[in-house]
N, C-alpha and C positions, 0 to 999 in steps of 0.2 A: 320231905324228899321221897322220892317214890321206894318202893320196896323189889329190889334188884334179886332177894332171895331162889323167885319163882324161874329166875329166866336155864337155861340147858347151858347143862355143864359136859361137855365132852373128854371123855375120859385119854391119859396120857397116851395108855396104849393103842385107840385109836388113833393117836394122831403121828402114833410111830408106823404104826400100820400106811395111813396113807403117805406118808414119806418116803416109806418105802417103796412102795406100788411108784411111785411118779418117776423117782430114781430110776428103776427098773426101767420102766418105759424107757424114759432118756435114754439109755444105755442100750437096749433093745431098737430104737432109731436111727442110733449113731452107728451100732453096727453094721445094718442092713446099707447104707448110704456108705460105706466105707466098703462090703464088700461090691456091690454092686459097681463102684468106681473100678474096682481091681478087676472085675470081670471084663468091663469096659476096656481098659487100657492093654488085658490082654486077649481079648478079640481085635483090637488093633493089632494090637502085634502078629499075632497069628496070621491076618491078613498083609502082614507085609508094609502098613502102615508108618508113618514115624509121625511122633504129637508134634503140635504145630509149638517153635517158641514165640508166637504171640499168643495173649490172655484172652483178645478181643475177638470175637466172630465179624469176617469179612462181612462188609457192606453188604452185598450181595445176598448173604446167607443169612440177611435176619429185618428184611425188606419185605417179607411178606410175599416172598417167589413161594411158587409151589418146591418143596421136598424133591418130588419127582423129575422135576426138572435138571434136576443135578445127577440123573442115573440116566440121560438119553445122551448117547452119542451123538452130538449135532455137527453137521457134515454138508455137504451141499444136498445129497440126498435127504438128507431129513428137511429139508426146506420145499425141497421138492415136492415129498409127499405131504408138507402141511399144506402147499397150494393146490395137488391136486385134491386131497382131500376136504377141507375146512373152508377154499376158498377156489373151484372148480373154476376154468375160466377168465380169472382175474387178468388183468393187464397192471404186471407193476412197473411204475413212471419214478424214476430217479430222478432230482432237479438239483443242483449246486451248481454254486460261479467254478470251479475248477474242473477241468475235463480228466479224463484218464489215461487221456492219451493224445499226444499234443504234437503235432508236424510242424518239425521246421523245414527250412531251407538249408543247405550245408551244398555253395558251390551249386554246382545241375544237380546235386544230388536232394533228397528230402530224407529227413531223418526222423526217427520216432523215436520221442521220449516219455518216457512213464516216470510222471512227476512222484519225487519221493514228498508224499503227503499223508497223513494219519488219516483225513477223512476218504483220500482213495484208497489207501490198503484197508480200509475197513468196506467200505462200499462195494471195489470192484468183483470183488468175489463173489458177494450176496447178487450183483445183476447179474454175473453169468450165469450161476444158479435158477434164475428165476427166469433167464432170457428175457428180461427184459429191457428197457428202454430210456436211457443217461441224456438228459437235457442238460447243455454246458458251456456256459462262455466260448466261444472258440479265438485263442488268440492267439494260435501259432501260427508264424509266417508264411504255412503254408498249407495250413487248415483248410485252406478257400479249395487249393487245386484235388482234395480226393474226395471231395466229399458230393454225393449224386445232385440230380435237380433237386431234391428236397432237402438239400443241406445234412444227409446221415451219409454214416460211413460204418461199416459193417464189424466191429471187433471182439475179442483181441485180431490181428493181424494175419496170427499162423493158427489159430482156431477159432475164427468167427462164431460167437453166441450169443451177441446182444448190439444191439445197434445203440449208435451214439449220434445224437440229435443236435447241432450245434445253433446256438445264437449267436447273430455279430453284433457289436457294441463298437459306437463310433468311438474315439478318440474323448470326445465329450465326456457322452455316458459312463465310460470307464472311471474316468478321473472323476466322476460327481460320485457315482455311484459304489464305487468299488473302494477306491484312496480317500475317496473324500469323507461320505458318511459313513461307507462300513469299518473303514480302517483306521482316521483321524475322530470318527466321532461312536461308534457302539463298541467298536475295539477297548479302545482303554476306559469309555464307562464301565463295561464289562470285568475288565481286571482290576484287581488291585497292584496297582504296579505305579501310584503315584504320578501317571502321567494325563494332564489334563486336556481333556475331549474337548475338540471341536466340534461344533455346530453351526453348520451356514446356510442358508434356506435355499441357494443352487444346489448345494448336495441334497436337501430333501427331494428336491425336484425331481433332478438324476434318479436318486433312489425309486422313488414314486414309477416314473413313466421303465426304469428298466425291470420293476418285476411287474409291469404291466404286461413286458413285452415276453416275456417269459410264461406268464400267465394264458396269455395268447398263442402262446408254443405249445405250451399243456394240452389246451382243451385242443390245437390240430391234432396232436399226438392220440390222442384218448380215441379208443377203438368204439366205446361205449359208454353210454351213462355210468358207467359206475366202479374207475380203475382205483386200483391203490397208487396215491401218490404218496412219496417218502422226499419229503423238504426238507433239503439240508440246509443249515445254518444261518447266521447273522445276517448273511447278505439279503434273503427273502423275509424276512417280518411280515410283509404285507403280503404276499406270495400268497397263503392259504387262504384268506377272506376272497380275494380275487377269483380262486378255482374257485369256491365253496356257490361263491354268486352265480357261474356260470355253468358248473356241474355240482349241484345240491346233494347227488346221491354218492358222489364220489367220498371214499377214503382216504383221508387227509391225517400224514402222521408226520409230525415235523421236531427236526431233531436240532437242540440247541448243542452245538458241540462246545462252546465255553461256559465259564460262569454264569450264571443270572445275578446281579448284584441284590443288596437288598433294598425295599424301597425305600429308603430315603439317598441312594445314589443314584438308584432309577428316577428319581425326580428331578432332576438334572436334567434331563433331555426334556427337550419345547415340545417333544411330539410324542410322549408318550403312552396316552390315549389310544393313541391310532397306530401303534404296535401292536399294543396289547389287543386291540380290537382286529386287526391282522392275523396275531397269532392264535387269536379263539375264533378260527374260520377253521381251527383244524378239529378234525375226529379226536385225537389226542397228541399231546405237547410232550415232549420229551428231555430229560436231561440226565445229565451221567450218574449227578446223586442227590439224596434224598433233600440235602441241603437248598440247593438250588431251585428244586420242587417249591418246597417252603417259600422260597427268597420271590420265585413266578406268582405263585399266588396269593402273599401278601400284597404285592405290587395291584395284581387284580381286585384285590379287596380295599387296597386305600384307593385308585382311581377310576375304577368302574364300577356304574349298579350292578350287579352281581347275585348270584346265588351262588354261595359257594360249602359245600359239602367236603367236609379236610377229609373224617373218618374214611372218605370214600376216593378222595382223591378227584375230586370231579365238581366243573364248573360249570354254571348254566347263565350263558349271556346271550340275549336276544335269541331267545326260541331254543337255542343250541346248546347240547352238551358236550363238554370239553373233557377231557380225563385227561391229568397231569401224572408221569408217573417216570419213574426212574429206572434206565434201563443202560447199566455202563457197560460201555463200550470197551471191544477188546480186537482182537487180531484173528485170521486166518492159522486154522491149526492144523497140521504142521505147517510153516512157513513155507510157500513155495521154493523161495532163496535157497533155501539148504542143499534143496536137489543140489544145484551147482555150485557149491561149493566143497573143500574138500576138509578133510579132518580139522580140529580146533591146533593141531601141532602144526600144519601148515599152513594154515589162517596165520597163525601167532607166530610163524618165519617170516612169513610175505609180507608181512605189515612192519616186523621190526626193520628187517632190511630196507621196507619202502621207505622210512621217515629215520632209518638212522638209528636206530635205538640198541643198546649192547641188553644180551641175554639176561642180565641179572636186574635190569631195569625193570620196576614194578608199571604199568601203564596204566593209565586213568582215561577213560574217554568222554565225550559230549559230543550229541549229534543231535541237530535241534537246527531251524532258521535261526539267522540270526534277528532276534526279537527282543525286546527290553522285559518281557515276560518272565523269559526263561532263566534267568539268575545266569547269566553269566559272566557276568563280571564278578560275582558273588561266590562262584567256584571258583574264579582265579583268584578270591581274598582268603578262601579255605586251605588254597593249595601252599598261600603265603605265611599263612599262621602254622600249617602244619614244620616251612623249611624252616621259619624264625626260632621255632620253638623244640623243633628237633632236627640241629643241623646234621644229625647222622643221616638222614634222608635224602641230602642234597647228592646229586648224582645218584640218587637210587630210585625217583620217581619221578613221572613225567605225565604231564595231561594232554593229549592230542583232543583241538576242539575242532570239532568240522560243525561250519558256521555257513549253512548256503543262504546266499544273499534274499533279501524279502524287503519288499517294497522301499528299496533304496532312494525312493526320488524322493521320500518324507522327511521333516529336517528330524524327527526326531531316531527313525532309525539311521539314519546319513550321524548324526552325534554317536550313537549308538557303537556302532561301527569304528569311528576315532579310539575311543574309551576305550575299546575292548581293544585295540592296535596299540595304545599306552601303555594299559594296565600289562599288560602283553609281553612287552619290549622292556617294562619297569624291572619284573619278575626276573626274565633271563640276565639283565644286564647286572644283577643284583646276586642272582646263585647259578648263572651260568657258567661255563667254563668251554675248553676245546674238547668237543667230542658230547656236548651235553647239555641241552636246551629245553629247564623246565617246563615249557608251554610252546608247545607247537599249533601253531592256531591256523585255520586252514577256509578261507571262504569260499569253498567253490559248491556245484551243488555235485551230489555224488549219487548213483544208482542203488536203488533198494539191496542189492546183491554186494556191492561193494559196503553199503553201512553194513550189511549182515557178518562179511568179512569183518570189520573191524569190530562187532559184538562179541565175534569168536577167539578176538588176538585181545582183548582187553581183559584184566586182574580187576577195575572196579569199571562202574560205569555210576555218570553223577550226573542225575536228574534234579535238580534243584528251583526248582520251575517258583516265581515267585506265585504267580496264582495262575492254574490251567483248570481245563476241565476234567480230562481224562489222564493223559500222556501217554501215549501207548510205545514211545523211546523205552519205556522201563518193562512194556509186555513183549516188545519187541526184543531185547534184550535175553530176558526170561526164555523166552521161546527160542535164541541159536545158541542158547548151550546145555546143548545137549552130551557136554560131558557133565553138568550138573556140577559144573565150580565157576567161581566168578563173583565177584559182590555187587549189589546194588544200593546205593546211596540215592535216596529218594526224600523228595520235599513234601513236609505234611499236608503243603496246597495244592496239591497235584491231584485228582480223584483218585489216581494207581494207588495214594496210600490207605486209600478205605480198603482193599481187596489183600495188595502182596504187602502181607503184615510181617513178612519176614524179610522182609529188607531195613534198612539201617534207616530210620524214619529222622529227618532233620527239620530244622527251621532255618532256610536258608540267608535270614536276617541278621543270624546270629555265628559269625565268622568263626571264632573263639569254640564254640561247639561242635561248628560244621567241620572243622581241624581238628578236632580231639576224633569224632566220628570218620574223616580219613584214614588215621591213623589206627582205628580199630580193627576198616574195612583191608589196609594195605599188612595187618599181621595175624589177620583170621585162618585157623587153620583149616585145610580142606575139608576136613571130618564134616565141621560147622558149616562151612561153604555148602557140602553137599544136603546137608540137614534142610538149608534154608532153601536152597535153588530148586529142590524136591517138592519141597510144598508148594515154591511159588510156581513151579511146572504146571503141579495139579491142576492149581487155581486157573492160571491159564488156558490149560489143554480144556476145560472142563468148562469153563467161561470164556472160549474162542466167540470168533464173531458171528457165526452161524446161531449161536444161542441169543445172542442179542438182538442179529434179526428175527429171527424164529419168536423170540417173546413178543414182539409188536407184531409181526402179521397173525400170531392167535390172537391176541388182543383186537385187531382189524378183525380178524373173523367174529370172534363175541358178538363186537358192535355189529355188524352186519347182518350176525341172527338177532340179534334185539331187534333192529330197526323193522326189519321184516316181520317179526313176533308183532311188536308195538302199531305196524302198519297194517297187520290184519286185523290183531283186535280193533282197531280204531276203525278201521272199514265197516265190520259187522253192524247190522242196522239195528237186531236187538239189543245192542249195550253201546248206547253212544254215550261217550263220555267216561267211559270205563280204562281206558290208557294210562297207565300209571307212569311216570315220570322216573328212572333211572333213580331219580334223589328221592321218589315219595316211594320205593320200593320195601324198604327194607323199617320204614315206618309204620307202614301195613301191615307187612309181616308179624311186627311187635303187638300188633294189638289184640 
């Protein structure tokens, strides 16, 4: 056996010694981290602050945005001076199937409605801003008679700032392209909401030749080689390959305002291919969150040769780079609406007495199309489990749903519509009485000024969206009460719940919870109300829509000096060959 004698023997006292020292330390760690926290929480307060009661840092705030971003008041001015600044000259071109402004007929008269929609209250502000220029189905009945020989028509109305460009779409087109593919076949691929997509190769067709023809509006439009176009949504897929072919130097930034599913539901579609090959004609693809990023360019990686670069967010298909990045969408701050409206005590008169409601009635609202989407029959099972389960509520709470009609001629929202008139009729016949009608259900459409009114007369408001992309119902919300009380009930599939973590987060699958969660929302005390409606203010005011545009047309400027960076070196006759590639950048760098 060997002889162990020779080996170091360390004495006890040393080893009390470093026991001590390690001790110490610890103890000297923990403090420094414990007062530092207390420093922290009162520099907060000092500043007037109150901590957030969510654990999690908003989406937003941990996406890899610059810091800085979060201390510029963005405004229409700040948009302003990113274009004259960053992108001197620019022509920005708006394109989506819905216009902003829609002329009917009413009698000899013509009437102007301003469709209540998330992707125009998010849009119209950013084009007047920019003065620029709204490409848009035009289908009101009386769209034809204002608009000049060139099919534009000069608005808003009473302060002209941007022209609106309209396309007409036969009767055909509409119903292929519009009901048929965009609405019975990417619609509900796109959600989760268990309803199964149509696919007919007339609606490809449709689809095909109307963002041909829309594409062909673009490039009349385009003052120059080289505008920012902003492609909004589902209906264009192929939209930006189409510019890209015909204006190569143009700025292509297109925005998915729903889900992206993931790809094994995107494989589903017969034509998937040639979406994805559509939607990487743009400069950069967009969507509300980070998930959805992921869900796009997985899709790109199992169907298309590709280069794809995650760390960077960026795609390289046929010669072109694509950057995929996540930019959620919010609202105008302050809300126009407010101006005309009057305190939240007179809001909350004029709405009880319009529907009937006694003063001590707690009120619950929904404001949403009516859509198989949006959980609404799922909130009238919440509203059910709340009266079953606590009949002392009966007569003392009420849900007013304003449900404006959307695409009725489909059987599935025409079923839709039934259900929700059942389930409806089920509820009141069940805990109604004289003088008191748990569920007021209302299908008409209503003016952004009137839903603001009833943001201001409502105790909860219940988002419960079975799968959206953004919901801006719950930032819209957020932003008319500005007495900072009011609860929000929001569904974890909504992308609002990555950001306003102080709303009552649910699963609106789950009735039984979604009712315990009423019930918390309809006896929260103001203190708390004001705690949460505060932070979700900030988040708001702070992440209006001005920042959301504002972060894609810097984004459009970067690309813009790269290309031009990329296009001189590549010109130089001494270093041919020397153009680095966006993705071989930062490889280089490393070595």
């Amino acid at each position: 056996m060997p002889d162990n004698s020779s080996y170091l023997v360390v004495p006890s006292s040393v080893l009390w010694l470093l026991g001590f020292a390690v001790v110490s330390i610890s103890i000297l760690i923990i403090a420094t981290m414990v007062l530092r926290a207390r420093r922290l929480r009162s520099g907060m307060h000092a500043a007037g602050a109150t901590e957030p009661t969510g654990s999690l840092l908003p989406e937003f705030e941990k996406n890899g945005q610059s810091a800085a971003a979060s201390l510029v008041q963005w405004s229409p001015e700040t948009l302003r001076h990113i274009l004259a600044k960053e992108l001197p000259d620019a022509q920005v071109i708006v394109v989506s199937n819905r216009e902003p402004y829609i002329h009917n007929r009413k009698g000899d008269d013509i009437q102007l409605v301003v469709p209540a929609s998330g992707l125009v209250s998010a849009l119209e502000p950013i084009t007047r801003a920019c003065a620029g220029t709204w490409i848009a189905y035009g289908g009101g009945s009386a769209d034809r008679l204002v608009v000049d020989e060139n099919d534009r028509v000069e608005v808003p109305p009473d302060s002209p700032s941007y022209t609106l460009r309209r396309v007409w779409l036969s009767e055909e087109e509409q119903q292929g392209y519009y009901l048929g593919f965009a609405n019975e076949g990417l619609w509900p691929l796109c959600h989760i909401a268990f309803t199964r997509p149509i696919f007919r190769a007339s609606d490809w067709g449709s689809y095909e030749a109307v963002n041909r023809k829309f594409a062909d509006t673009v490039v009349a439009e385009a003052r120059n080689e080289r505008p920012i176009v902003l492609v909004q949504d589902y209906h264009f897929a192929l939209l930006p390959r189409m510019i890209r072919e015909r204006l190569p130097e143009a700025i292509i930034i297109t925005f998915w305002h729903i889900p992206w599913p993931n790809s094994e539901v995107f494989s589903i579609c017969p034509w998937r291919e040639k979406i994805l090959e559509g939607l990487l004609g743009s400069s950069i693809v967009g969507f509300h969150t980070q998930f959805h990023c992921n869900n796009f360019i997985d899709s790109v990686d199992r169907f298309l040769e590709s280069r794809i670069e995650r760390e960077d967010s960026a795609i390289s298909y046929g010669g072109q780079i694509s950057l995929v990045h996540a930019y959620p969408i919010s609202i105008e701050w302050p809300p126009a609406q407010l101006g005309k409206l009057p305190d939240v005590a007179q809001c909350r008169r004029r709405i009880r007495e319009k529907f009937g409601l006694a003063e001590d009635v707690k009120l619950c609202v929904g404001v949403e199309r009516l859509d198989y989407t949006k959980g609404i029959l799922d909130r009238f099972d919440a509203l059910d489990e709340l009266l079953k389960l606590h009949p002392e509520w009966i007569g003392k709470v009420a849900l007013l749903q304003i449900a404006a009609p959307s695409r009725g001629t489909l059987p599935a929202y025409q079923q839709l519509y039934e259900e929700c008139l059942h389930r409806a009729d089920d509820i009141n016949q069940r805990y109604g009485r004289e003088g008191y009608t748990p569920v007021l259900m209302v299908t008409e459409h209503y003016s952004q000024v009137q839903v603001y009114e009833i943001y201001r007369a409502a105790d909860v408001c219940m988002v419960t969206s079975l799968h959206d992309g953004m919901n801006l119902v719950a930032k819209e919300f957020v932003a008319a009460r500005d007495d900072e009380q009011g609860v929000l009930l929001l569904s974890m599939f909504a992308g609002a719940s990555k950001e306003l973590l102080e709303a009552l987060i649910v699963n609106p699958y789950d009735a039984a919870t979604m009712g315990d969660a009423l019930l918390q929302a309809l006896t929260m005390s103001q203190e708390e109300q004001r705690q949460r409606m505060r932070r979700m203010r900030e988040i708001v005011r702070d992440n209006n829509v001005y920042r959301w545009a504002g972060s894609m047309l810097l984004d459009a400027a970067r690309l813009r000096k790269r290309v031009a960076v990329d296009r001189a070196v590549g010109a130089a006759p001494a270093a041919p060959g020397n153009v680095i590639s966006l993705l071989d950048r930062k490889r280089v760098a490393a070595l």
